[in-house]
C-alpha positions in Angstrom: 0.0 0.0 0.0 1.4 3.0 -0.7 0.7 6.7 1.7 1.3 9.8 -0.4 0.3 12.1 2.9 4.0 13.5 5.0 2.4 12.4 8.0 3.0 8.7 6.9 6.6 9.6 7.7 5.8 10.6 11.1 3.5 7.8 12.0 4.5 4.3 10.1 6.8 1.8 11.5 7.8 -1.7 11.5 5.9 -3.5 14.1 3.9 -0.2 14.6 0.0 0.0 14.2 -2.1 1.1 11.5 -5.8 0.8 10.9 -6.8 0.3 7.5 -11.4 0.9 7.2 -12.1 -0.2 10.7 -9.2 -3.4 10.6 -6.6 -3.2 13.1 -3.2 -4.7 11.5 0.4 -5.1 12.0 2.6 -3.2 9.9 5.3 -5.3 8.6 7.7 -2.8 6.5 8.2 0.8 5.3 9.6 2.3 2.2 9.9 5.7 1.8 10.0 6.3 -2.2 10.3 9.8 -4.6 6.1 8.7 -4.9 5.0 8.4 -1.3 5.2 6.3 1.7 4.8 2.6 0.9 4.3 -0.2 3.8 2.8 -3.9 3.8 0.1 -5.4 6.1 -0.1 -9.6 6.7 -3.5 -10.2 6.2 -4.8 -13.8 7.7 -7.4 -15.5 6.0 -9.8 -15.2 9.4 -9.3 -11.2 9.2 -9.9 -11.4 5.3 -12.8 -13.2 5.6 -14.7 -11.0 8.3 -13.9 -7.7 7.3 -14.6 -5.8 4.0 -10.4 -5.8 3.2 -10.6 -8.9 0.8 -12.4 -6.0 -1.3 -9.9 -3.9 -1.9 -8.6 -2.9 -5.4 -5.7 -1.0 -6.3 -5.9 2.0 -5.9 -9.0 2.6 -3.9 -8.7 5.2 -1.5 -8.7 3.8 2.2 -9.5 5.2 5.6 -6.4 5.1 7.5 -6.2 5.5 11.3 -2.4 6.2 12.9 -0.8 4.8 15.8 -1.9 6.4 18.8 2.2 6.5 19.7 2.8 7.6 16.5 0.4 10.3 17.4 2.2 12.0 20.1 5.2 11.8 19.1 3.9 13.7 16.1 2.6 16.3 18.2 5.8 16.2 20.7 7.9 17.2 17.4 5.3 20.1 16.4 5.6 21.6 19.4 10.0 21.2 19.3 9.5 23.4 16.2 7.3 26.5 17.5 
């Protein structure tokens, strides 16, 4: 999946959070590319099979929810630069 928004920086790690329509998940890697933020989910078949992500096509636009860590340590950095 690919972020295009700077706060992906901010808020994506490995092991970190990140909730994809409603779904909870595990983020599992980050790229940071000249086109955006990229980072990859595992999916189990259980959580594919009771949620809506199974239909998801490329390039559908997603509601993504951050890391609540990720979060402050967004806002402790705004507040370094004021």
């Amino acid at each position: 999946m690919k972020l295009v928004d700077w706060v992906a920086w901010y808020t994506l790690a490995p092991k970190g959070s990140v909730t994809l329509d409603g779904v909870s998940l595990t983020v599992n890697e980050v790229r940071d590319e000249a086109d955006g933020t990229h980072f990859s989910v595992n999916i189990i078949p259980h959580t594919a099979e009771q949620t809506t992500l199974q239909d998801i096509t490329p390039g559908r636009q997603l509601n993504v929810e951050i890391d609540v860590l990720a979060r402050y340590l967004q806002r402790m950095l705004a507040a370094r630069q004021h």
